[in-house]
mmCIF file of the N, C-alpha and C atoms, coordinates in Angstrom:
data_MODEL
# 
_entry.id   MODEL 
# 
loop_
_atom_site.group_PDB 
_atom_site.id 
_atom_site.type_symbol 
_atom_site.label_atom_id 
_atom_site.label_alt_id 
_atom_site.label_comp_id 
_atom_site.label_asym_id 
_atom_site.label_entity_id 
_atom_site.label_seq_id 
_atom_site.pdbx_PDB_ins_code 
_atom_site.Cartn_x 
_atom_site.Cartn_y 
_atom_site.Cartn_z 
_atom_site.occupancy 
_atom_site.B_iso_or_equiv 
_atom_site.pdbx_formal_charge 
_atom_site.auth_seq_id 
_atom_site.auth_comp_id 
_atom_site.auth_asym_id 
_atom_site.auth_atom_id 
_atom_site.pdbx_PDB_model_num 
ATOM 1   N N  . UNK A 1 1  ? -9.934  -25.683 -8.969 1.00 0.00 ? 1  UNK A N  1 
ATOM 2   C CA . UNK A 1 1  ? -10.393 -24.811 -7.888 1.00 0.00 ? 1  UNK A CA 1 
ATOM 3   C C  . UNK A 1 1  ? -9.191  -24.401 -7.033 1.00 0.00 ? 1  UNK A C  1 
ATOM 4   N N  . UNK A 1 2  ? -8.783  -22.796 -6.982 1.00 0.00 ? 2  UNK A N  1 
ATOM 5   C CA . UNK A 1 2  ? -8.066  -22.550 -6.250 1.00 0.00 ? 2  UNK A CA 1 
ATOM 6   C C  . UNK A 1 2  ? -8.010  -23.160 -4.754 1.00 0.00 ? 2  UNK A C  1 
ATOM 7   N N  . UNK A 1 3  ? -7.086  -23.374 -3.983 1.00 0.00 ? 3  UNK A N  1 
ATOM 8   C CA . UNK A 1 3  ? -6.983  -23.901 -2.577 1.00 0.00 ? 3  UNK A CA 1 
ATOM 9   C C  . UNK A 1 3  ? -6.436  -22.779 -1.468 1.00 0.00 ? 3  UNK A C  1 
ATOM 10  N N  . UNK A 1 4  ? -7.160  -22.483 -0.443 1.00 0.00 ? 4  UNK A N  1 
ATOM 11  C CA . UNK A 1 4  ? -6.878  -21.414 1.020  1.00 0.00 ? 4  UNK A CA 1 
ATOM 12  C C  . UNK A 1 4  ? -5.324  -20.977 0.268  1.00 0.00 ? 4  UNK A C  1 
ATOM 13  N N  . UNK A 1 5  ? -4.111  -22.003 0.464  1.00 0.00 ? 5  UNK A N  1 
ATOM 14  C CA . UNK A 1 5  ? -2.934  -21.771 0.561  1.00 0.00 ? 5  UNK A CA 1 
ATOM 15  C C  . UNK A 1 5  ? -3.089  -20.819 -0.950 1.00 0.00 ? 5  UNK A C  1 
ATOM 16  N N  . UNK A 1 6  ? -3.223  -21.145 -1.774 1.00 0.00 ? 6  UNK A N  1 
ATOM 17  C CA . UNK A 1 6  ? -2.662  -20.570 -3.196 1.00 0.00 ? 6  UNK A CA 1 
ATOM 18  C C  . UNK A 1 6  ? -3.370  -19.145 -3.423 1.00 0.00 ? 6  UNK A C  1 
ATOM 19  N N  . UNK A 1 7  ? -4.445  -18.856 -2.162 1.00 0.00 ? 7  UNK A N  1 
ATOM 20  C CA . UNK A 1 7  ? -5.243  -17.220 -2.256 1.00 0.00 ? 7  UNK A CA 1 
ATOM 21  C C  . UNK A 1 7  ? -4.225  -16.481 -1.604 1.00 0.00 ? 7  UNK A C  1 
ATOM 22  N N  . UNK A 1 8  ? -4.057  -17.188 -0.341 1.00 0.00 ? 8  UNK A N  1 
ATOM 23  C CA . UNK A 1 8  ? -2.790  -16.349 0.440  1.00 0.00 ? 8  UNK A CA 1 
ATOM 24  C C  . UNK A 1 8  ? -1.761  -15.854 0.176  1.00 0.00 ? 8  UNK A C  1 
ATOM 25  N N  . UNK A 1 9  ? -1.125  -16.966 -1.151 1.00 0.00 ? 9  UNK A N  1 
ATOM 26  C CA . UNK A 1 9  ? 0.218   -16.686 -1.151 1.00 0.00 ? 9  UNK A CA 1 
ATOM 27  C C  . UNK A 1 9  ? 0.274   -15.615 -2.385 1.00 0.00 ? 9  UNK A C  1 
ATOM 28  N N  . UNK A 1 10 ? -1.193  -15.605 -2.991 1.00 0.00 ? 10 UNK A N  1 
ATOM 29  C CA . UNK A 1 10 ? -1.253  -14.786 -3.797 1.00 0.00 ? 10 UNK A CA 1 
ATOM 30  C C  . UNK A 1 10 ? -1.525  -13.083 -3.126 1.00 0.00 ? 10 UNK A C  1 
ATOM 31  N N  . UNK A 1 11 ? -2.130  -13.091 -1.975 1.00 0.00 ? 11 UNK A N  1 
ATOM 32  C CA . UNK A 1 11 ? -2.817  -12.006 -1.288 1.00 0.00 ? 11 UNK A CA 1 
ATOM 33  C C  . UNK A 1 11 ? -1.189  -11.468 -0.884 1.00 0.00 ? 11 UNK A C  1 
ATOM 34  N N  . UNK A 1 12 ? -0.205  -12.124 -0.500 1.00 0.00 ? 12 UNK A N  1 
ATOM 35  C CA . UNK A 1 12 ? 0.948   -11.925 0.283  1.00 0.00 ? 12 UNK A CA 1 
ATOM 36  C C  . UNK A 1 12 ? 2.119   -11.051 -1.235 1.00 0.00 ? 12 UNK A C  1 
ATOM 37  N N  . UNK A 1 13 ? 1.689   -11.743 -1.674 1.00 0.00 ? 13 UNK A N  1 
ATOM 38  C CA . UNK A 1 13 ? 2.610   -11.456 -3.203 1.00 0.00 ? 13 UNK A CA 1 
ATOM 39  C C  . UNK A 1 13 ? 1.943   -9.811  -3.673 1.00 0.00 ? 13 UNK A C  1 
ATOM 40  N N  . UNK A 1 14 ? 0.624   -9.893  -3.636 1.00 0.00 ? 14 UNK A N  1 
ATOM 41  C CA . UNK A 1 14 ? -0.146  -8.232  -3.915 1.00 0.00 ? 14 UNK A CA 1 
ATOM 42  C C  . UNK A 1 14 ? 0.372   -7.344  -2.847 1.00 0.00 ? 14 UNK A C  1 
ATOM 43  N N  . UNK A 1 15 ? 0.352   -7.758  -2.010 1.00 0.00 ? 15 UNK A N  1 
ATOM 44  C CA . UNK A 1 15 ? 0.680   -6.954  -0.839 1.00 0.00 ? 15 UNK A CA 1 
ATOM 45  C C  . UNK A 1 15 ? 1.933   -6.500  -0.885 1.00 0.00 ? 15 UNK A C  1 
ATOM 46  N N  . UNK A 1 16 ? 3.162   -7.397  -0.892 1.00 0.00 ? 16 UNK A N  1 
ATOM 47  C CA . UNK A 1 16 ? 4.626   -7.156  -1.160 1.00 0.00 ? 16 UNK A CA 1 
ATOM 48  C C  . UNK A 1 16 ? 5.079   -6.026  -2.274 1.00 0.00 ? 16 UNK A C  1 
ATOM 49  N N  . UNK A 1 17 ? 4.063   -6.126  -3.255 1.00 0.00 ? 17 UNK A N  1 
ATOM 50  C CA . UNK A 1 17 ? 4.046   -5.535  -4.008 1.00 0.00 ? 17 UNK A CA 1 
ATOM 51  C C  . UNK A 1 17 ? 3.785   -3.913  -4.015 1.00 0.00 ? 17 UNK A C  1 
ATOM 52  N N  . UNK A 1 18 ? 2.590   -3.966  -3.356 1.00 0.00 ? 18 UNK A N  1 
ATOM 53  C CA . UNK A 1 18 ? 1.922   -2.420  -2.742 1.00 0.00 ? 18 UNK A CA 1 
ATOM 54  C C  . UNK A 1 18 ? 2.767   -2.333  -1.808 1.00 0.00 ? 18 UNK A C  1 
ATOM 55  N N  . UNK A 1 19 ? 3.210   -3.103  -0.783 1.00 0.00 ? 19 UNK A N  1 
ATOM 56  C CA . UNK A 1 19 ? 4.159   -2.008  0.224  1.00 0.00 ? 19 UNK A CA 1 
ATOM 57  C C  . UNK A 1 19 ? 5.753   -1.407  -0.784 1.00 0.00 ? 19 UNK A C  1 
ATOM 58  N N  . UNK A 1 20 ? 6.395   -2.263  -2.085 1.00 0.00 ? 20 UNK A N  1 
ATOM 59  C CA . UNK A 1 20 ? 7.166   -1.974  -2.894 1.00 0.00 ? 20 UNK A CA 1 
ATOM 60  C C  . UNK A 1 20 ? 6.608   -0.311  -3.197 1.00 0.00 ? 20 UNK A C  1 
ATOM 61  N N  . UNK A 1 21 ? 5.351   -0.092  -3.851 1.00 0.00 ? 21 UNK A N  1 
ATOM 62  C CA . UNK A 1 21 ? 5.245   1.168   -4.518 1.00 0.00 ? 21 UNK A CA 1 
ATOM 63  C C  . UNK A 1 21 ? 5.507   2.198   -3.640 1.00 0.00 ? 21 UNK A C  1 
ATOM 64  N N  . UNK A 1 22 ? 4.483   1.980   -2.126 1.00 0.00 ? 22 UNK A N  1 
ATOM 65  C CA . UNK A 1 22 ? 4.391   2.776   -1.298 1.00 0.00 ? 22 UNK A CA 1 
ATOM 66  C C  . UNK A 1 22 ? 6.218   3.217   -1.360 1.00 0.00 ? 22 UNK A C  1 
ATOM 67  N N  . UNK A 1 23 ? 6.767   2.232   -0.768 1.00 0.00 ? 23 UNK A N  1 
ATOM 68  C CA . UNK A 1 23 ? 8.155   2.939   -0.112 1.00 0.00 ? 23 UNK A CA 1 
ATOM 69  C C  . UNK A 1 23 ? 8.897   3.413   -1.009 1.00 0.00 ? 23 UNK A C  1 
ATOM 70  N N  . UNK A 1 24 ? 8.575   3.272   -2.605 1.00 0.00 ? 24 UNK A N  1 
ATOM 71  C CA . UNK A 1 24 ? 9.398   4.222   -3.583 1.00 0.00 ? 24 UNK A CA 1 
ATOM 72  C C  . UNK A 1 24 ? 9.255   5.269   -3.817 1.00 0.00 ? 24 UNK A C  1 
ATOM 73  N N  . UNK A 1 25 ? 7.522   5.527   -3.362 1.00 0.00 ? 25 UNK A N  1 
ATOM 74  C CA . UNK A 1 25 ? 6.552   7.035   -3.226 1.00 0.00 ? 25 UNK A CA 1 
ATOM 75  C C  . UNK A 1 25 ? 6.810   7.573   -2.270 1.00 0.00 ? 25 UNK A C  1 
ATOM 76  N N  . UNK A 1 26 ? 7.884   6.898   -1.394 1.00 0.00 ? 26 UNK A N  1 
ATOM 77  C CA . UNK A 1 26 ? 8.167   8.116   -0.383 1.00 0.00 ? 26 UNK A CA 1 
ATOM 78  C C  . UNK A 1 26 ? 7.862   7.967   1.139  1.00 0.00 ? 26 UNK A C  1 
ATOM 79  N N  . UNK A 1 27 ? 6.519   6.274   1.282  1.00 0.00 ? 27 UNK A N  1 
ATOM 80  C CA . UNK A 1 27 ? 5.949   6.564   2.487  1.00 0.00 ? 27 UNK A CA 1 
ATOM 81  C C  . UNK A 1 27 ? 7.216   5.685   3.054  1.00 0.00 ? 27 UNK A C  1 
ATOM 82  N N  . UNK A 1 28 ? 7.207   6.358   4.685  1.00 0.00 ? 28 UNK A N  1 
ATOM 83  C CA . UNK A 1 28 ? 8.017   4.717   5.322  1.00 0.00 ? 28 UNK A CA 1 
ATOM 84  C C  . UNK A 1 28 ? 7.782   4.304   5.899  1.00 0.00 ? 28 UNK A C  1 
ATOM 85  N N  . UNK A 1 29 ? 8.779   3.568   5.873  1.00 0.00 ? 29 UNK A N  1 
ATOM 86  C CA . UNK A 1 29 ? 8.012   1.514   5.978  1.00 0.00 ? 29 UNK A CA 1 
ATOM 87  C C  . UNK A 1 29 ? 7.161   1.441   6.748  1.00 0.00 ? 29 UNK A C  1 
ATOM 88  N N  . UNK A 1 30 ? 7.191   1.633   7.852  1.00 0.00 ? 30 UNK A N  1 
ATOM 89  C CA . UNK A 1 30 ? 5.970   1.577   8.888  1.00 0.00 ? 30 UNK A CA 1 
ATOM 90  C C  . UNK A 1 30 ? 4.745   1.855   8.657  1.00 0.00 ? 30 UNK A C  1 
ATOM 91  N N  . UNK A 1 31 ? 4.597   3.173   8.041  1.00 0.00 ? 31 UNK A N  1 
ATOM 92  C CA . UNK A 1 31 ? 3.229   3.537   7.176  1.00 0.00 ? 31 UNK A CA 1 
ATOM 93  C C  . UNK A 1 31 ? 2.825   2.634   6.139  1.00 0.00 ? 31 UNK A C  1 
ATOM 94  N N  . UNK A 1 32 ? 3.860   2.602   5.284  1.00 0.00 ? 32 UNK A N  1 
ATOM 95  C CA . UNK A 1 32 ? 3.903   1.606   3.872  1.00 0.00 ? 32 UNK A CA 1 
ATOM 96  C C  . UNK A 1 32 ? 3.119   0.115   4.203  1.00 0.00 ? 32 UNK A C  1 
ATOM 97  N N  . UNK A 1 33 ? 3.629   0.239   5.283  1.00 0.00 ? 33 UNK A N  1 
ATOM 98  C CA . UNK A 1 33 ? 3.349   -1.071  5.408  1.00 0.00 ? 33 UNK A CA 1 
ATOM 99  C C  . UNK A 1 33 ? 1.866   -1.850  6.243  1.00 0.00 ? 33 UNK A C  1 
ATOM 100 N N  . UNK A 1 34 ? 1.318   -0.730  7.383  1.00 0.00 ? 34 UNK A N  1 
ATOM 101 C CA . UNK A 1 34 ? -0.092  -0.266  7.270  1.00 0.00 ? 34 UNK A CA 1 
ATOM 102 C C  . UNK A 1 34 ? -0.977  -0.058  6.216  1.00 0.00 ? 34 UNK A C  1 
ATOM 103 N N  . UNK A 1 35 ? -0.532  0.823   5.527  1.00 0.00 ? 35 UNK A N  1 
ATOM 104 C CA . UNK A 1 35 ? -1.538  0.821   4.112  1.00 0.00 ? 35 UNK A CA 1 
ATOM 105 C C  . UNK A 1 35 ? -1.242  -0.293  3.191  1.00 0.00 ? 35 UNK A C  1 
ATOM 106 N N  . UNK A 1 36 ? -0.378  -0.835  3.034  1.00 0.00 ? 36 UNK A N  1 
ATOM 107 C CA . UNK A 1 36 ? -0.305  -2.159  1.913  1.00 0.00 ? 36 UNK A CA 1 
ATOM 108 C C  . UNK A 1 36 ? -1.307  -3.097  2.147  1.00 0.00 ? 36 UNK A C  1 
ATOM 109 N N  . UNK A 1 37 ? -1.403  -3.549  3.384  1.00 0.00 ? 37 UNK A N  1 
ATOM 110 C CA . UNK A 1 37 ? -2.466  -4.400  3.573  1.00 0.00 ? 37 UNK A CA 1 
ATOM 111 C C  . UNK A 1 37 ? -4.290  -3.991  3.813  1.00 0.00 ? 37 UNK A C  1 
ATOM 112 N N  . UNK A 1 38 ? -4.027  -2.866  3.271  1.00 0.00 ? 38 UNK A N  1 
ATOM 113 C CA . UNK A 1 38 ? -5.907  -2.382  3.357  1.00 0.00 ? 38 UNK A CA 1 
ATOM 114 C C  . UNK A 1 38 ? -6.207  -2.101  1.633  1.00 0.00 ? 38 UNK A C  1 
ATOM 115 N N  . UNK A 1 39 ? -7.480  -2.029  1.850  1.00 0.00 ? 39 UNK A N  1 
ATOM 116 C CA . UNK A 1 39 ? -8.332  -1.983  0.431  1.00 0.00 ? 39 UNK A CA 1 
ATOM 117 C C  . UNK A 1 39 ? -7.462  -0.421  -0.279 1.00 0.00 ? 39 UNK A C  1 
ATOM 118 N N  . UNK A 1 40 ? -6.672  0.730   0.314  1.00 0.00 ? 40 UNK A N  1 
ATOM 119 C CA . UNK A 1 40 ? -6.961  2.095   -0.164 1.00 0.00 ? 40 UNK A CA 1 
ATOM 120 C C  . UNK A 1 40 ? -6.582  2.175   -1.587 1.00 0.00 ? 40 UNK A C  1 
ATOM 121 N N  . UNK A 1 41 ? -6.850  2.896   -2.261 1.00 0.00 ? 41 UNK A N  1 
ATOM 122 C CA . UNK A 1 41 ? -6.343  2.919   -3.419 1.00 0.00 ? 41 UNK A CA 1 
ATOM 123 C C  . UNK A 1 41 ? -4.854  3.057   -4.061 1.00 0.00 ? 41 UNK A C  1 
ATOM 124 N N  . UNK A 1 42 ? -4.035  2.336   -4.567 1.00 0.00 ? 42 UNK A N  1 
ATOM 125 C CA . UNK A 1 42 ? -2.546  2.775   -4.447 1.00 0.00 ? 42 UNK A CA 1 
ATOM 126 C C  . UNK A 1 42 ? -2.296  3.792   -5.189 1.00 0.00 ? 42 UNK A C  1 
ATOM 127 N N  . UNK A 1 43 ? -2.913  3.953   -6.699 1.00 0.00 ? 43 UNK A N  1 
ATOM 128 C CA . UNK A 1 43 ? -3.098  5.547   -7.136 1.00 0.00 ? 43 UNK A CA 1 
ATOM 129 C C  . UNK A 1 43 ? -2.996  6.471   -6.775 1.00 0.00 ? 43 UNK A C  1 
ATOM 130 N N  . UNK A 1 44 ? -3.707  6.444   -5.706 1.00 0.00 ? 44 UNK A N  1 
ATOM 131 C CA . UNK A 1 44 ? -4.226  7.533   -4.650 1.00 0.00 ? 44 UNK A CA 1 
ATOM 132 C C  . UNK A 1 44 ? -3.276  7.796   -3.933 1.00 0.00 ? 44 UNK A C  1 
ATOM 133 N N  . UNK A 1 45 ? -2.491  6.988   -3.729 1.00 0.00 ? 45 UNK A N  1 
ATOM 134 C CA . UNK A 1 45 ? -2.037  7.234   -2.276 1.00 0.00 ? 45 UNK A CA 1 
ATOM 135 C C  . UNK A 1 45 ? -0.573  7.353   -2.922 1.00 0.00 ? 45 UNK A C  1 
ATOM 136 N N  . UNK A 1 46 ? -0.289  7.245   -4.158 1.00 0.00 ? 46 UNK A N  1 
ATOM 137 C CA . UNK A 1 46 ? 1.168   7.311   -4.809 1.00 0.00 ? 46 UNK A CA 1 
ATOM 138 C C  . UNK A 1 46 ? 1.253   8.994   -5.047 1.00 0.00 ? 46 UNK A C  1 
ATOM 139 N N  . UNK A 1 47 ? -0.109  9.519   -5.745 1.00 0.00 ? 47 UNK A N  1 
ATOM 140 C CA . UNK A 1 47 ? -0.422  10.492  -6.171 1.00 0.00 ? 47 UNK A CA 1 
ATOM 141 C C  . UNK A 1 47 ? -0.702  11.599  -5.059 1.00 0.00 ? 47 UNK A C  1 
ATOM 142 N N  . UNK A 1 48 ? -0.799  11.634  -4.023 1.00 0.00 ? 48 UNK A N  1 
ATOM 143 C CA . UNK A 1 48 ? -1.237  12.348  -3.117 1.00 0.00 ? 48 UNK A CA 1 
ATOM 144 C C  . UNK A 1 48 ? 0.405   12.766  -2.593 1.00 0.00 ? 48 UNK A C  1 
ATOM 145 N N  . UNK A 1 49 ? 1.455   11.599  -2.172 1.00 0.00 ? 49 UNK A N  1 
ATOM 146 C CA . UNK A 1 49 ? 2.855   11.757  -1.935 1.00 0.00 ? 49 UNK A CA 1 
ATOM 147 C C  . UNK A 1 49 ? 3.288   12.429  -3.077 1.00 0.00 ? 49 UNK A C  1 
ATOM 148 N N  . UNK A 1 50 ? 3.410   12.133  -4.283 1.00 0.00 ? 50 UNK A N  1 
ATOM 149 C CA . UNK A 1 50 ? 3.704   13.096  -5.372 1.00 0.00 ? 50 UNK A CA 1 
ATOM 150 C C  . UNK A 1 50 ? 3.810   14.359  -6.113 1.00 0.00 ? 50 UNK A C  1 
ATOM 151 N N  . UNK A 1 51 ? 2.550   14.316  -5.273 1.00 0.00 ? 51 UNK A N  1 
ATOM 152 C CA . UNK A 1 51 ? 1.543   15.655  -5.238 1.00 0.00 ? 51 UNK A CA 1 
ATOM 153 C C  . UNK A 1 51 ? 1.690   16.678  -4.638 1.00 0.00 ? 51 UNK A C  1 
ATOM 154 N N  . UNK A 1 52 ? 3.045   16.795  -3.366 1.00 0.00 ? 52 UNK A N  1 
ATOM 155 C CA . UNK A 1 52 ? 3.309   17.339  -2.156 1.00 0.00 ? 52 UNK A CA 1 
ATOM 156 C C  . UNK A 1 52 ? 2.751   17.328  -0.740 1.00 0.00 ? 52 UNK A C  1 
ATOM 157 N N  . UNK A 1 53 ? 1.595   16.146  -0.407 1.00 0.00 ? 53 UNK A N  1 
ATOM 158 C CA . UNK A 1 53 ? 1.175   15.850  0.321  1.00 0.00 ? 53 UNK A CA 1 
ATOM 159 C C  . UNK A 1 53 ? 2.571   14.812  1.319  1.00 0.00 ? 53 UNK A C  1 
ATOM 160 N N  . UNK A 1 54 ? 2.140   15.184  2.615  1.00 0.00 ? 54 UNK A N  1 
ATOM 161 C CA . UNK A 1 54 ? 3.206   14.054  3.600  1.00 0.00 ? 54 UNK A CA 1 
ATOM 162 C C  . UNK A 1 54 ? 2.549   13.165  3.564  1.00 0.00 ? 54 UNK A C  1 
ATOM 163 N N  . UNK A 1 55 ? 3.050   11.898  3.586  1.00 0.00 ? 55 UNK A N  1 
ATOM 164 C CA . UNK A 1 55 ? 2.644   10.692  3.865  1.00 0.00 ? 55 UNK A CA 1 
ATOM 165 C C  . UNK A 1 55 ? 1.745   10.125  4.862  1.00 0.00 ? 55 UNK A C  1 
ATOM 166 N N  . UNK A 1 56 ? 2.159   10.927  6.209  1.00 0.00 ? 56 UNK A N  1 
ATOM 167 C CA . UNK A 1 56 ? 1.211   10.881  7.407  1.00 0.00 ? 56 UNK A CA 1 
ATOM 168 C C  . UNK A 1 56 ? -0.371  11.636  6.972  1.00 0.00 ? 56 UNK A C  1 
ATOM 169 N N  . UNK A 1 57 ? 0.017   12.336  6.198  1.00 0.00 ? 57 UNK A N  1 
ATOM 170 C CA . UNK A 1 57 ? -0.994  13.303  6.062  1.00 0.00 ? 57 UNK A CA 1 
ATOM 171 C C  . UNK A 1 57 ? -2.012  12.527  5.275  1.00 0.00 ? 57 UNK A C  1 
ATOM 172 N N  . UNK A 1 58 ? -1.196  11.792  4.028  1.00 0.00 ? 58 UNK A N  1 
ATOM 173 C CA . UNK A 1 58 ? -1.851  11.340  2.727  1.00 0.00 ? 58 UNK A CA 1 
ATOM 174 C C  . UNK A 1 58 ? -2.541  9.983   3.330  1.00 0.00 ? 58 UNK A C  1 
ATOM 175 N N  . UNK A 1 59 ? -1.868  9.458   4.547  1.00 0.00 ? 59 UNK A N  1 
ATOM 176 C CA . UNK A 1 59 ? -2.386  8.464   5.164  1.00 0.00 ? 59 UNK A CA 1 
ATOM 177 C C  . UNK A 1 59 ? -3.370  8.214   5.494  1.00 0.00 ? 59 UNK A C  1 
ATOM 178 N N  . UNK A 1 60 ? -3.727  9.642   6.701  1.00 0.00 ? 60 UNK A N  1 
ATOM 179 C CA . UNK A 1 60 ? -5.291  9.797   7.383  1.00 0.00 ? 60 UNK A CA 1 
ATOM 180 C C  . UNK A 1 60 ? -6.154  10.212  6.267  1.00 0.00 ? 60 UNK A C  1 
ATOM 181 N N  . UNK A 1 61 ? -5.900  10.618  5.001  1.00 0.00 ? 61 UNK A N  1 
ATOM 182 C CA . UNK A 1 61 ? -6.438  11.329  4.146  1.00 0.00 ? 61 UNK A CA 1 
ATOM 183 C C  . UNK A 1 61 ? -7.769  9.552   3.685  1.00 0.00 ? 61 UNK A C  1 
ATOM 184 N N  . UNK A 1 62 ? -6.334  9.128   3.143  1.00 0.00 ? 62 UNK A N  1 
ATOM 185 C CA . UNK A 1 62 ? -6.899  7.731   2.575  1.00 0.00 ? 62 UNK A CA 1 
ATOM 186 C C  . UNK A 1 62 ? -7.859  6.662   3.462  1.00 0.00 ? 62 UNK A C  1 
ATOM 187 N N  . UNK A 1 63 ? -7.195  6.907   4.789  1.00 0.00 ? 63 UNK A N  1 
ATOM 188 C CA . UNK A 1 63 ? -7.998  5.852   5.608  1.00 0.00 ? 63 UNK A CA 1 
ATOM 189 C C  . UNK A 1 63 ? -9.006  6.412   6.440  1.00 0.00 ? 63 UNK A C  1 
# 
């Protein structure tokens, strides 16, 4: 049975990860790092910066 500590450090590791994509897609950090820690879709939100959407824009879009 997983234990509190070993969800977290896993939740922290997903997260590190999604704020990684975000800031290669363009958003910064500050944003990146707002959206890393919510449910939005990272697809979405890679694809929308890609797409020619601003980040601020693709932000309110998503949330």
């Amino acid at each position: 049975m997983p234990t509190i500590e070993t969800d977290q450090d896993e939740r922290s590791k997903v997260e590190s990860w999604r704020l990684h994509v975000l800031v290669e897609a363009g958003y910064p950090l500050e944003l990146a790092e707002s959206l890393a820690g919510t449910e939005v879709d990272l697809h979405e939100a890679v694809d929308l910066v890609e797409g020619g959407c601003s980040p601020e824009v693709a932000s309110r879009i998503l949330l």
